[in-house]
C-alpha positions in Angstrom: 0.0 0.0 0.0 1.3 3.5 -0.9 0.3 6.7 1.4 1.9 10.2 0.7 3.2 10.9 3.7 2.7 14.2 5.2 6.3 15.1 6.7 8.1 14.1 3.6 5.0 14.8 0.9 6.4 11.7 -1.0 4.7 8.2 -1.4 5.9 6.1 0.7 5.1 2.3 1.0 3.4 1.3 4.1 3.1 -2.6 3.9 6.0 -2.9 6.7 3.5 -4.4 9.4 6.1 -6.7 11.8 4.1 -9.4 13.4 5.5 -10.9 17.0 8.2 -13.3 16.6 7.3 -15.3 19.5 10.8 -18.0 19.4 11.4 -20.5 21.7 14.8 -19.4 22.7 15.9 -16.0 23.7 17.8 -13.5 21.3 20.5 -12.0 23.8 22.8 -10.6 20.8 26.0 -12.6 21.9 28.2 -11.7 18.7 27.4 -7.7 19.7 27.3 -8.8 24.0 29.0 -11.9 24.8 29.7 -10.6 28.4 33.4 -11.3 28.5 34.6 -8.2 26.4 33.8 -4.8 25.7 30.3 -4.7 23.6 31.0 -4.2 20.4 29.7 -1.4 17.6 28.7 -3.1 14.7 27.3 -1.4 11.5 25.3 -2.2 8.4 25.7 1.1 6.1 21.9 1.8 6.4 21.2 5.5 7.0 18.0 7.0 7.8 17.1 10.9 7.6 17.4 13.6 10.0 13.5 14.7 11.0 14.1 17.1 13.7 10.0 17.6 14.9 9.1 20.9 15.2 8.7 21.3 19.0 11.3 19.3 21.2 11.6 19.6 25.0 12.8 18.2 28.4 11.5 16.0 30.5 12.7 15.0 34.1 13.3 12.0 36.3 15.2 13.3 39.4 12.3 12.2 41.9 12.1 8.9 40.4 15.1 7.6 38.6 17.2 9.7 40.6 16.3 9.3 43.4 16.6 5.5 43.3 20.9 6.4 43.7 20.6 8.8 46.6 19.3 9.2 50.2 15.8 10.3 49.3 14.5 13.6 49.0 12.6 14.8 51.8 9.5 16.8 50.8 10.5 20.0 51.6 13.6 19.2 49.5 11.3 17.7 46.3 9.0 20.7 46.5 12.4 23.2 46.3 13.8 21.0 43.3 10.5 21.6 41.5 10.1 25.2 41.6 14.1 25.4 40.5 12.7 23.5 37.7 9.8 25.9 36.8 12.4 28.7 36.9 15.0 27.3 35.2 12.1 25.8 32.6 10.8 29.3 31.7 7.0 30.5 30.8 7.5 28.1 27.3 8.0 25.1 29.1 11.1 23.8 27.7 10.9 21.3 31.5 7.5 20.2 30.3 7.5 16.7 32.7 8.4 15.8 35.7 7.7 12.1 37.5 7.1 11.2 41.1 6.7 7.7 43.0 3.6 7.5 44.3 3.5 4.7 46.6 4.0 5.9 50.3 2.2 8.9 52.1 5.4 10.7 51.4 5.5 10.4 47.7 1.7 11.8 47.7 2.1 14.4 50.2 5.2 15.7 47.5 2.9 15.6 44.9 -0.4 17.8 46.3 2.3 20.2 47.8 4.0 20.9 44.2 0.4 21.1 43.0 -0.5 23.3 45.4 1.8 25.7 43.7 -0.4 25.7 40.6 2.4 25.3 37.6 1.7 24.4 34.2 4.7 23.7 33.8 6.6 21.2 34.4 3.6 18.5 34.3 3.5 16.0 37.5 3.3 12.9 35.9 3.5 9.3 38.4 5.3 5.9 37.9 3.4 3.0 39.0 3.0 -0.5 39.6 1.0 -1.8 37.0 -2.3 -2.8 39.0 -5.4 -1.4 39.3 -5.7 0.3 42.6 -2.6 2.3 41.5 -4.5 3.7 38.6 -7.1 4.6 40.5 -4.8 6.4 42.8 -3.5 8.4 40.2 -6.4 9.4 38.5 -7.8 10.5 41.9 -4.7 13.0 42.5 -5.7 14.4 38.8 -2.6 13.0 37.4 -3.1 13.1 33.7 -0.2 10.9 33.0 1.7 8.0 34.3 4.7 5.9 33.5 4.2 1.8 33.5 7.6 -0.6 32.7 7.2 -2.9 29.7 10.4 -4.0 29.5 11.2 -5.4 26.1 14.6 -7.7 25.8 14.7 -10.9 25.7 17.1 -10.5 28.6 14.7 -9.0 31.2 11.8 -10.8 29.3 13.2 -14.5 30.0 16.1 -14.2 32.0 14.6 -11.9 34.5 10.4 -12.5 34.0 10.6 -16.3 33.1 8.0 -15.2 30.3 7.6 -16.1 26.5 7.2 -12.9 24.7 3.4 -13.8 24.0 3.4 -14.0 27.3 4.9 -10.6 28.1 2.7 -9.0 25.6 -0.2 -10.3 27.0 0.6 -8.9 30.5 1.9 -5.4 28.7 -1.3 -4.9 27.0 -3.8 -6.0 30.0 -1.9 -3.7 31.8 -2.1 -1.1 29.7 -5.8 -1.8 29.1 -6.6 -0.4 33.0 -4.7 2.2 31.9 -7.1 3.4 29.2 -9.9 1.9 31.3 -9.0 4.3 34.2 -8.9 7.6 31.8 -5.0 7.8 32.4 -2.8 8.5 29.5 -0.1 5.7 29.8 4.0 6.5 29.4 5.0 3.0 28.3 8.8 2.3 29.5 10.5 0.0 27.1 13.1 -0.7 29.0 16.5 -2.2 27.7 15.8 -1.2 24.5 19.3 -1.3 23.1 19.5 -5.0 23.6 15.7 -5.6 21.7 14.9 -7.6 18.9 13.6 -4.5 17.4 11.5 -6.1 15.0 10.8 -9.0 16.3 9.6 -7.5 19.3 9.7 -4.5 20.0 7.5 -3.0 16.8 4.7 -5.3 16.9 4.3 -4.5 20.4 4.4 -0.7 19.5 1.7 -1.5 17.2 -0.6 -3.2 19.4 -0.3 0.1 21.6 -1.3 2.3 19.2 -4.2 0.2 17.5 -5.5 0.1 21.7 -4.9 4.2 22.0 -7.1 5.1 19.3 -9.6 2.6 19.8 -9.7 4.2 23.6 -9.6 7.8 22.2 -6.5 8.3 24.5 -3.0 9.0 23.5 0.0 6.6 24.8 3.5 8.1 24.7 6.5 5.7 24.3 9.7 6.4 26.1 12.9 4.0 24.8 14.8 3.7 27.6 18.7 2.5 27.0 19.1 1.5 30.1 22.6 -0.2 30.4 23.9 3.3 27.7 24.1 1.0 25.0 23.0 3.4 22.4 25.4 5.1 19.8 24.4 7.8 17.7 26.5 7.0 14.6 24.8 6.9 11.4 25.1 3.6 9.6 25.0 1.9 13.0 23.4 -1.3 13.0 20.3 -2.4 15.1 19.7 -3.1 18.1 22.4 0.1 19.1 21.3 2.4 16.7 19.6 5.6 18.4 19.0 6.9 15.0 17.7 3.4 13.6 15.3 3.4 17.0 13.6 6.8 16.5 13.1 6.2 12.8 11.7 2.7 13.5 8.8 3.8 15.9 8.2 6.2 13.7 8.4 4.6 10.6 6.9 1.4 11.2 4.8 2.3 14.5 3.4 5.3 13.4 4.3 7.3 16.7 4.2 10.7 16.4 7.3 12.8 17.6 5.3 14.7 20.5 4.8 10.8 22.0 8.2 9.8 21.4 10.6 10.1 24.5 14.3 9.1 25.1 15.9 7.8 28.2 19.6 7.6 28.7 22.3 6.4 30.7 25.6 7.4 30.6 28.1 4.0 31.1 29.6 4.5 27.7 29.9 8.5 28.3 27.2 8.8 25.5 24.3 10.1 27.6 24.0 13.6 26.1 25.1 12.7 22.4 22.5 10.0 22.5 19.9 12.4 23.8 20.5 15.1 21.5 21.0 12.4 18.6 17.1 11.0 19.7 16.0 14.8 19.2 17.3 15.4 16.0 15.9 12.2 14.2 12.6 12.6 15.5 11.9 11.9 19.4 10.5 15.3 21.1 11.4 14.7 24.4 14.5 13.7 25.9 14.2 12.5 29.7 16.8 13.9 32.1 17.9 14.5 35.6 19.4 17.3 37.9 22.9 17.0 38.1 22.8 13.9 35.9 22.2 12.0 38.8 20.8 8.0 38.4 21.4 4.9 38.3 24.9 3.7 38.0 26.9 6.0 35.9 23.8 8.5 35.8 21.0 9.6 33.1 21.2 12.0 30.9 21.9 16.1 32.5 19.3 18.0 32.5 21.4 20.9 32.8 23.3 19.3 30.0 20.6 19.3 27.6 19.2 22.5 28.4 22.2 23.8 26.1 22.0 21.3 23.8 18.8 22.5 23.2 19.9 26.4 22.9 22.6 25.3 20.9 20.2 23.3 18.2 18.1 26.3 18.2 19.9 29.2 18.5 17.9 30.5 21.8 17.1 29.4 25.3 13.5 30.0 24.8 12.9 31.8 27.8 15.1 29.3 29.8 17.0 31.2 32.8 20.2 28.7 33.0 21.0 30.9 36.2 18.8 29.0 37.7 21.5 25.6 37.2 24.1 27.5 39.6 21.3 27.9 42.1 20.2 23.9 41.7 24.0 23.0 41.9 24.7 25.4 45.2 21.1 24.0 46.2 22.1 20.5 46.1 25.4 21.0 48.3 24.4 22.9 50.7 20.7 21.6 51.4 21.0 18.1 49.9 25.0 17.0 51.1 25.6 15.8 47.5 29.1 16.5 46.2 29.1 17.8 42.7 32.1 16.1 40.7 34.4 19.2 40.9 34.9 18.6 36.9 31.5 18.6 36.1 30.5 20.7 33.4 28.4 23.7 34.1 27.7 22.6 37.7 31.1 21.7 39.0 33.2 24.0 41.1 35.9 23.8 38.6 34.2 23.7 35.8 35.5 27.5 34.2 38.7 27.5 36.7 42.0 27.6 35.4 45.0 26.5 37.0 47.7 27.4 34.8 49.2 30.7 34.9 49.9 30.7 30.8 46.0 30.3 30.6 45.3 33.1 33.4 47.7 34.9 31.3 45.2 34.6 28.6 42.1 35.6 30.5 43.2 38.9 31.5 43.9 39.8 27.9 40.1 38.2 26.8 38.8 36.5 29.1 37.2 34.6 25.5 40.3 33.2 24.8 40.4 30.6 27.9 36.3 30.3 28.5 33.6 28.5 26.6 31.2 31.4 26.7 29.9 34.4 29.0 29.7 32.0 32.2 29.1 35.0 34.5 26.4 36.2 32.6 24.9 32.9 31.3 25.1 31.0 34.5 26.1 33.8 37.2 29.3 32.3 37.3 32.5 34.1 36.5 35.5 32.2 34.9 38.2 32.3 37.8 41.4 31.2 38.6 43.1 28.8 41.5 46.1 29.9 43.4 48.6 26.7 43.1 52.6 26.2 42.1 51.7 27.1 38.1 49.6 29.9 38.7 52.4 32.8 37.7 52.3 36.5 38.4 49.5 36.1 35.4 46.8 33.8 37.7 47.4 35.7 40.8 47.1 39.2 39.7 43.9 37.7 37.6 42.6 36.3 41.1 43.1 39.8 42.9 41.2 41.7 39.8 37.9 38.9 40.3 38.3 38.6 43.8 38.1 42.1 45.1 36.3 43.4 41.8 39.6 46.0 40.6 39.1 46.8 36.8 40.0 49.8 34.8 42.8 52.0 36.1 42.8 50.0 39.4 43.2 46.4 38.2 46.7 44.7 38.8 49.1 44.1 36.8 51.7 41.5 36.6 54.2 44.0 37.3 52.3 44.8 40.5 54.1 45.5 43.7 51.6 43.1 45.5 51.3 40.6 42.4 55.1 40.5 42.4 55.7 40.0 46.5 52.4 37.6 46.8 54.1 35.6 43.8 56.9 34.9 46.3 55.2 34.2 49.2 53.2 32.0 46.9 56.5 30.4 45.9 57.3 29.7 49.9 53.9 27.7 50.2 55.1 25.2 47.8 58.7 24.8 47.9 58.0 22.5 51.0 56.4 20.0 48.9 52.8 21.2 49.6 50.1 19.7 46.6 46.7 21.2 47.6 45.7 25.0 46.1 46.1 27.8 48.0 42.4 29.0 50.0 41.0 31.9 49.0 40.9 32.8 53.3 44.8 31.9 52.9 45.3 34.1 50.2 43.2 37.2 51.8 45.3 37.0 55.3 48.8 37.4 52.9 47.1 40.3 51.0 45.7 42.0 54.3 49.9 41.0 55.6 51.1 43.3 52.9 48.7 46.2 52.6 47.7 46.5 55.7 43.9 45.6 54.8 43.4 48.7 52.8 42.8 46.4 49.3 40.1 44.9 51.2 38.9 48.1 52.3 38.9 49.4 48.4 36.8 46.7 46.9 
């Protein structure tokens, strides 16, 4: 059968229908995962298009995902994180999602507090346990929207459920029936994607989902989760680790429409955000994330990460306020105890901090030269500099100019008296064998020595 199709306004053929291959014996991909050494990256040459969709967005996982790999949140805590969200999200909605637990007195007193606040944005959405009183539950707290696992390898579908994949079908779909049944809009998790007999499986299934949605007059949305960060966004890459070859698929053959389309990522191959950003531009609309990247194992996808992916595939932050991320990352430290990896990007206390004086050097000439972009506009943090043994008269008189705000005809020089004597005493510090940087209370009691505390008095 030919249909024109109305992204591409070309006929396409549309007699790809994939019926379940139900085998007898699991597929477990042992010539791409054998277990015993490093999965490998295999490719077939097969390239599909680019179909960035028109509206893409952020969705978030930090109250459910995330925090399954930390102490939980208390309430007071969740409700915080949430309205950092709303801000950082802007009046657009780029954070258009967020998901809660709602199985203990807890997780529901979270949930009417951040709707107490009345946002539109981001959407509380739940993850449940597929039975019917949970539904219920939901749709009693006037949660449009909640997340159910079908997980869809055969290595969670035998190994882990003891089921055929008739079997698991079955139990997918009657699940997803109380779903519809129960006026809830289902998220259906296929989890451990990247390891699927795509079209054995996983598209049939797809199928079956939406003939049921638009039989119940109620949309289903489909997040692919990689959930061990098998994916790999290379063109050309062969199933079942093509993130490319999975967008186009649900698309193509499963006739899911970008604004139900969702990716999930982890990050144990380091490909988290280049996965993500790779799902957006071949067709998902939403990209599920976490603050701080925080999740199981190595983490899921940054939400602060892909809030500049996005601005960087558009060309604007939409009414995003990524000063907000600072806030979230100070938030997190000081309220939560969590340490942010000091070479995070974006978040991490060292993130725009040089430590070599030939790159301090740099910054007082154009402060461009040695950082990515305007970070103390952008993310209220100015790039700075840490006093250690390679600092040179360059980082410290850099240091002395951020650190008690001298610019213009009163900014430091290398050539500086005080530049030139704290360079020695600097010198002193370290020719002992001391590793660790120099405080920035250290630092201020030499400068206060040596002038007598009048360049503290200036600033």
């Amino acid at each position: 059968m030919l249909e024109t199709s109305s992204k591409t306004n070309l006929l396409e053929q549309k007699t790809y229908r994939y019926s379940l291959q139900d085998v007898a014996e699991p597929n477990l991909y042992r010539d791409i995962y054998d277990y015993e050494s490093i999965p490998k990256i295999a490719f077939n040459h097969r390239r599909v298009p680019i179909n960035m969709p028109q509206e893409i967005w952020i969705t978030d996982t930090s109250f459910r995902d995330g925090q399954q790999s930390v102490d939980p949140y208390t309430v007071d805590q969740i409700v915080e994180l949430y309205k950092y969200m709303h801000r950082l999200g802007g009046p657009y909605g780029i954070i258009r999602q967020t998901e809660f637990f709602v199985y203990s007195s807890k997780d529901r007193e979270a949930i009417r507090r951040c709707q107490d606040l009345g946002y539109r944005f981001p959407e509380i959405t739940t993850w449940i346990r597929a039975t019917k009183e949970d539904f219920k539950l939901v749709r009693d707290m006037g949660i449009r929207e909640t997340g159910i696992l079908v997980s869809c390898s055969d290595y969670h579908i035998f190994k882990k459920m003891k089921l055929t994949r008739g079997e698991a079908m079955k139990k997918y779909l009657d699940t997803v029936a109380l779903a519809f049944e129960s006026g809830v809009m289902p998220r259906c998790h296929l989890e451990d994607i990247t390891r699927a007999d795509f079209y054995g499986f996983v598209v049939p299934f797809v199928n079956q989902l939406t003939r049921m949605s638009r039989e119940a007059g109620i949309p289903v949305r489909i997040r692919a989760c990689d959930t061990m960060g098998y994916g790999v966004p290379y063109p050309e890459v062969a199933l079942p680790r093509s993130v490319p070859g999975i967008i186009y698929g649900l698309q193509h053959y499963s006739d899911v429409e970008s604004e139900y389309l969702e990716w999930h990522g982890h990050n144990d191959f380091y490909k988290a955000v280049t996965n993500a950003s790779t799902a957006w531009l071949y067709g998902a609309s939403a990209v599920n994330c976490s603050l701080l990247g925080i999740g199981e194992r190595t983490g899921n996808i940054p939400l602060e990460a892909m809030c500049f992916e996005y601005a960087a595939l558009r060309g604007s932050l939409d009414g995003m306020d990524p000063t907000v991320i600072t806030e979230i990352a100070d938030y997190f430290h000081r309220e939560i105890g969590y340490d942010v990896p000091p070479m995070q990007p974006f978040v991490g206390k060292n993130f725009n901090v040089t430590r070599a004086g030939i790159h301090a050097d740099g910054l007082m000439k154009d402060e461009e030269i040695y950082n990515i972009f305007n970070t103390k506009k952008i993310l209220n943090r100015p790039a700075s500099v840490m006093i250690g043994p390679n600092s040179g008269l360059a980082g410290i008189a850099y240091w002395l100019n951020e650190h008690y705000h001298l610019s213009g005809a009163d900014a430091l020089t290398k050539q500086s008296e005080l530049v030139v004597s704290l360079k020695a005493w600097v010198d002193e510090q370290f020719a002992d064998g001391r590793v660790a940087s120099l405080s920035s209370n250290e630092i201020e009691g030499r400068v206060n020595a040596l002038t007598g505390g009048s360049l503290g008095r200036q600033s």
